[in-house]
N, CA and C of each residue as an Amber inpcrd file, in Angstrom:
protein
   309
 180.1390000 197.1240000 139.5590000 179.0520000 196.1650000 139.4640000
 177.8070000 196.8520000 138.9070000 177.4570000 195.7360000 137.8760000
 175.8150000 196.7230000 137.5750000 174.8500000 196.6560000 138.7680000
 174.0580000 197.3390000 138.8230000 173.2270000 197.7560000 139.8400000
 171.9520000 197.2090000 139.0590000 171.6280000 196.9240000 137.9360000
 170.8300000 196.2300000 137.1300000 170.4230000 194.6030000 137.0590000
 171.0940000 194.0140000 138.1110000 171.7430000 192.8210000 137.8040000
 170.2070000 192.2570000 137.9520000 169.6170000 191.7820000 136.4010000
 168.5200000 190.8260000 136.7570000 167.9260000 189.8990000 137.5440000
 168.9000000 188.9820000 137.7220000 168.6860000 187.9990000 138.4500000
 169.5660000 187.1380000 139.8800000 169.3200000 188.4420000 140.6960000
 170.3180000 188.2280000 141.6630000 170.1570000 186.6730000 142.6760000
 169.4260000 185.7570000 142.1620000 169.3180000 184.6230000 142.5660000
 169.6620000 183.3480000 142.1260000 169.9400000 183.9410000 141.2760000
 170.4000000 182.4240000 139.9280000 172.2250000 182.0770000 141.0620000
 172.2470000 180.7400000 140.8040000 173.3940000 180.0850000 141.2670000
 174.5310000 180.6930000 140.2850000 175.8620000 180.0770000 140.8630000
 176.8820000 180.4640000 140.4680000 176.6860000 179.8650000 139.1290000
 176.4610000 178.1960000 138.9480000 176.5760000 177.9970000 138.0160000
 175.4440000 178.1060000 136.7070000 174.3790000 178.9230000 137.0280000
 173.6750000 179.5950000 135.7410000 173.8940000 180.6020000 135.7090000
 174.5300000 181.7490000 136.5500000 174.9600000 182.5060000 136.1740000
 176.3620000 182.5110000 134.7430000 177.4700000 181.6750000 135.7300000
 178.4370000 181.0940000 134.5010000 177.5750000 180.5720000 133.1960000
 176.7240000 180.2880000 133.4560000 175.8510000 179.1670000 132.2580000
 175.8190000 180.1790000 131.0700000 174.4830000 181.5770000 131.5370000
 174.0050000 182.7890000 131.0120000 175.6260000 183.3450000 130.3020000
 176.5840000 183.6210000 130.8310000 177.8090000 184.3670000 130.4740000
 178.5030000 183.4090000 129.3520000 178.5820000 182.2500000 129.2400000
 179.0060000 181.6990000 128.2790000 178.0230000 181.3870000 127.0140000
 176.3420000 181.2070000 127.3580000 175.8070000 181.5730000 126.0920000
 176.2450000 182.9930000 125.3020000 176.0240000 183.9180000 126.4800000
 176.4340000 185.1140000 125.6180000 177.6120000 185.2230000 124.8710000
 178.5640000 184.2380000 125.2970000 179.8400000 184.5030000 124.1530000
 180.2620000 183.7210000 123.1270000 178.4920000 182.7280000 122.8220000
 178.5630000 182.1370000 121.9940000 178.8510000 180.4670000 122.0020000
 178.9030000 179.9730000 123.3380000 178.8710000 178.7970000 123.7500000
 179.8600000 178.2890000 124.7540000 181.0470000 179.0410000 124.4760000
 182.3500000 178.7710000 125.2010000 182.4850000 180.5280000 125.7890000
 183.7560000 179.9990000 126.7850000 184.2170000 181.4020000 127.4300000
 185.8920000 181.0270000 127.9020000 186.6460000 181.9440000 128.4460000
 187.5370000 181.7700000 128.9390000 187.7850000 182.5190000 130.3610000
 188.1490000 181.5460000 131.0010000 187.9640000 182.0740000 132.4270000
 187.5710000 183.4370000 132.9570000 188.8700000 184.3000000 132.4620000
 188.5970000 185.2670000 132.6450000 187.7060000 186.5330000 132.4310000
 186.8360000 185.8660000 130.8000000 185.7470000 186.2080000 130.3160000
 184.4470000 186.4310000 131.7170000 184.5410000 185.2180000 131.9290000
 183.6390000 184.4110000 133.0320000 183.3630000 185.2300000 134.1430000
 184.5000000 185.4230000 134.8340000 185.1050000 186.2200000 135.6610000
 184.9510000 187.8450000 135.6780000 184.9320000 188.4800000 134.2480000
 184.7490000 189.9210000 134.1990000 183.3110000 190.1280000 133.5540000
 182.9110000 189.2950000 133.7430000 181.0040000 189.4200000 133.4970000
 179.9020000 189.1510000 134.0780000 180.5930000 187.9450000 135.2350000
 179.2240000 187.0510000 135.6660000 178.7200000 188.1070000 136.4620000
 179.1760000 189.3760000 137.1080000 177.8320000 190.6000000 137.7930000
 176.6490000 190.5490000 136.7910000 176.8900000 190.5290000 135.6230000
 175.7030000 190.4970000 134.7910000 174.6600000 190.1420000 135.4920000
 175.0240000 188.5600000 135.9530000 173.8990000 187.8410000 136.2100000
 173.4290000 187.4910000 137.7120000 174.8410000 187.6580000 138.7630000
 174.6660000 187.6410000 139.9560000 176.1340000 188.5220000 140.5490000
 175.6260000 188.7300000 142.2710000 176.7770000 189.4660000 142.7850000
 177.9260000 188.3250000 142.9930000 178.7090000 188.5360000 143.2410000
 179.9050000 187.8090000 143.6170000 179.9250000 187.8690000 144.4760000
 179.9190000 186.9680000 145.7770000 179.8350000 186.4670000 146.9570000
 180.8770000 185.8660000 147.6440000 181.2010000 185.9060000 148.5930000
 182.3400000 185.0010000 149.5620000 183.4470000 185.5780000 149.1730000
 184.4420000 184.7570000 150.3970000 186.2220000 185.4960000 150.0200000
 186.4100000 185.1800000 148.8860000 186.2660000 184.2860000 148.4030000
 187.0630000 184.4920000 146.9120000 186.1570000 183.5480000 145.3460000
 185.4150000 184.5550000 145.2250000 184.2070000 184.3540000 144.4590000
 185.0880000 183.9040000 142.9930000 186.2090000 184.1230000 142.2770000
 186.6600000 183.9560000 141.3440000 187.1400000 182.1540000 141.6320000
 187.9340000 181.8260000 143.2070000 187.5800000 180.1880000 142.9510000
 186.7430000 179.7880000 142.8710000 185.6410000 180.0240000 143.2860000
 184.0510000 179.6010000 143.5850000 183.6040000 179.7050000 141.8180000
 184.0510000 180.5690000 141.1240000 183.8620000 179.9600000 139.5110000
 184.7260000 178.9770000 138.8890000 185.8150000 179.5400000 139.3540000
 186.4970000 178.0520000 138.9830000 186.0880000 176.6700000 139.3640000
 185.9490000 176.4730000 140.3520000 185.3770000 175.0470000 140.8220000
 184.0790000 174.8530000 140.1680000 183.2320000 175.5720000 140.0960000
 181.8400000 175.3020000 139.1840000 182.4760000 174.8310000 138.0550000
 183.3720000 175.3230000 136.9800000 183.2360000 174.6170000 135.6170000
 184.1270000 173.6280000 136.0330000 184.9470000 173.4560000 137.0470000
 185.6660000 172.1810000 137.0170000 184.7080000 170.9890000 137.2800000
 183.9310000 171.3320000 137.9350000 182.9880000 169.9590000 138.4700000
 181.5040000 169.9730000 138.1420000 181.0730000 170.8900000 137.7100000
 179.3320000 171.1470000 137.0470000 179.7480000 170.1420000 135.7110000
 178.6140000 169.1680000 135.1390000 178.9130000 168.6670000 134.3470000
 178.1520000 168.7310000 132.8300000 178.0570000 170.0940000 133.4060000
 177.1970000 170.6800000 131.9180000 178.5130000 171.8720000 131.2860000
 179.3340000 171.9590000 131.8740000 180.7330000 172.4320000 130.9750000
 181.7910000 171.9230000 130.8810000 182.2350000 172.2110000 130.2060000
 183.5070000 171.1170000 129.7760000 184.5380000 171.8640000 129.1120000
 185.8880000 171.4360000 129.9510000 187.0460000 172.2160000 129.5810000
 187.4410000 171.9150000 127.6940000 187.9010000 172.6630000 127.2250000
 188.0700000 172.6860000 125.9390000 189.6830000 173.3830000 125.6740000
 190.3140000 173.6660000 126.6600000 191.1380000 174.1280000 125.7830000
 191.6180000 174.8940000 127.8730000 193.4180000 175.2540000 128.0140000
 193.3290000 175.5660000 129.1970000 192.6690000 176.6040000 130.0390000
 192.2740000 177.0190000 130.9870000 191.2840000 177.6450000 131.2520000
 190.0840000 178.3780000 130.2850000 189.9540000 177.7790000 129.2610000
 188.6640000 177.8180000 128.2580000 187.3950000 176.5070000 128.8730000
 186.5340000 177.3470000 128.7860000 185.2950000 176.2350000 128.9500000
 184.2960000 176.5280000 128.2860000 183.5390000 175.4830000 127.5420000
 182.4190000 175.3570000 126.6540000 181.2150000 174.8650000 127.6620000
 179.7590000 174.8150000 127.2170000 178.7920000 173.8810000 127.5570000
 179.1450000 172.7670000 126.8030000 178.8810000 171.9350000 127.7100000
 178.7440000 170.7180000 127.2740000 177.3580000 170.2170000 125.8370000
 176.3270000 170.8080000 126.2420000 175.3820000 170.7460000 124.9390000
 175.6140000 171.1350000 123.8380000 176.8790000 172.2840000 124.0790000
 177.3150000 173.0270000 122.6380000 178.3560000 172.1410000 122.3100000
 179.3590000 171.3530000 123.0000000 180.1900000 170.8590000 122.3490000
 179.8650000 169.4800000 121.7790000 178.4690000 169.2970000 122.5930000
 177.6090000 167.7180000 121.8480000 176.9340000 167.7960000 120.3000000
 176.1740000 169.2810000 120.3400000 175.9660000 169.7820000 119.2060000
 177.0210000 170.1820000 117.9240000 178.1260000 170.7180000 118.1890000
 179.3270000 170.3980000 117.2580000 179.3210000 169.3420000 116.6220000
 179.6060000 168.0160000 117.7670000 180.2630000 167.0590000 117.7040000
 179.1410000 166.2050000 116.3470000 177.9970000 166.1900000 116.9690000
 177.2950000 166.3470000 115.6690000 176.8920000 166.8490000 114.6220000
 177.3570000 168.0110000 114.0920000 177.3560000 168.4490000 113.1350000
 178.3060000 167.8190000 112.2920000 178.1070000 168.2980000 111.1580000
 178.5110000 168.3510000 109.7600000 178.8890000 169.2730000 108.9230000
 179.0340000 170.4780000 109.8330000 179.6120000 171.9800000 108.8370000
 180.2240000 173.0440000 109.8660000 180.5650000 172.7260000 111.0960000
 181.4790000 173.2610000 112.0470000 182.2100000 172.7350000 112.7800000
 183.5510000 172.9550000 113.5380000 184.3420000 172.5420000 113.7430000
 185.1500000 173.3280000 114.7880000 185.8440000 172.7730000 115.6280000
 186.5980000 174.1720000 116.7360000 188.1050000 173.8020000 116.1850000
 188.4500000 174.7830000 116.4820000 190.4800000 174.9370000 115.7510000
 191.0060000 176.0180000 116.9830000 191.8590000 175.3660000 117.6930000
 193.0370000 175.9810000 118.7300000 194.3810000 176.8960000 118.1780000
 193.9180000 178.2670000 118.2320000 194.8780000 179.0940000 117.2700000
 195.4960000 180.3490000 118.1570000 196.8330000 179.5210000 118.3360000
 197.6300000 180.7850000 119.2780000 196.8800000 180.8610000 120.6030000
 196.5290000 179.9410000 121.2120000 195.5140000 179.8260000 122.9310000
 194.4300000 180.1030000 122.4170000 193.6930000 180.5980000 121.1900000
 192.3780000 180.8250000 121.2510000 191.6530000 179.8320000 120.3250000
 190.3510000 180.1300000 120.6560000 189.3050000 178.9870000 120.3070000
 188.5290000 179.4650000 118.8830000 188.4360000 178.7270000 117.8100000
 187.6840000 179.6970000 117.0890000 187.0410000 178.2980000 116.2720000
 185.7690000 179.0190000 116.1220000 184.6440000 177.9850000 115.5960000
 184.2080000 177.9630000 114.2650000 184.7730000 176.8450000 113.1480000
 184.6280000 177.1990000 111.9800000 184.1830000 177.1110000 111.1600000
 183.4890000 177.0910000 110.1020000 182.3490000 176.3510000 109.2620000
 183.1690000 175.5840000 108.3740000 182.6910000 174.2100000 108.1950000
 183.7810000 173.7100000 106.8620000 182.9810000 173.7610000 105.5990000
 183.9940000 173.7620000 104.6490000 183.7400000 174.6770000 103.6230000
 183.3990000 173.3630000 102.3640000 181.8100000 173.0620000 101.7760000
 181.9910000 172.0300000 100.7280000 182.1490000 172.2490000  99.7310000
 182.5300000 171.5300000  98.9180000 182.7630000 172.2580000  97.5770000
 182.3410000 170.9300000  96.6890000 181.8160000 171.7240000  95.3400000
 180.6060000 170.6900000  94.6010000 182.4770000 169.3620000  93.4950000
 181.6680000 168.7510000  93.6370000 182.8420000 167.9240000  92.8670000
 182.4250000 167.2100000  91.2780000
């Protein structure tokens, strides 16, 4: 555990929040799981369900793919765009720019 951990008060679920900006909007569980000390200690018998249940029921993330979870603002922001796109490749998630071409 870092001994650095900024913000040893933030809830489970801004901690999860902070760990999935950092990986760019989405994470996968286990991502989740081998980082959130970053942001807080891990607490109780079994602090890894206690993340799981946050993205199952916090409704600012949203499953995307099996144990993959996005924010929900990032996948609203996609959804509106016009030049990115998510593609499910071999279990992983990858975010893509689409490509225009002049006609």
């Amino acid at each position: 555990m870092d001994k650095n951990i900024e913000n040893k008060e933030l809830t489970y679920s801004e901690a999860i929040e902070k760990v999935i900006i950092d990986n760019g909007g989405y994470a996968p569980l286990k991502y989740i799981y081998e980082n959130i000390e970053k942001y807080r200690i891990k607490t109780g018998l079994t602090p890894d369900n206690t993340i799981q249940e946050r993205v199952q029921r916090d409704n600012r993330f949203t499953r995307i793919a099996k144990g993959v979870y996005a924010l929900t603002d990032f996948i609203n922001k996609l959804e509106n765009s016009d030049d990115k796109y998510i593609e499910f490749v071999d279990n992983e998630v990858i975010i893509k720019s689409i490509k225009r071409y002049e006609t």
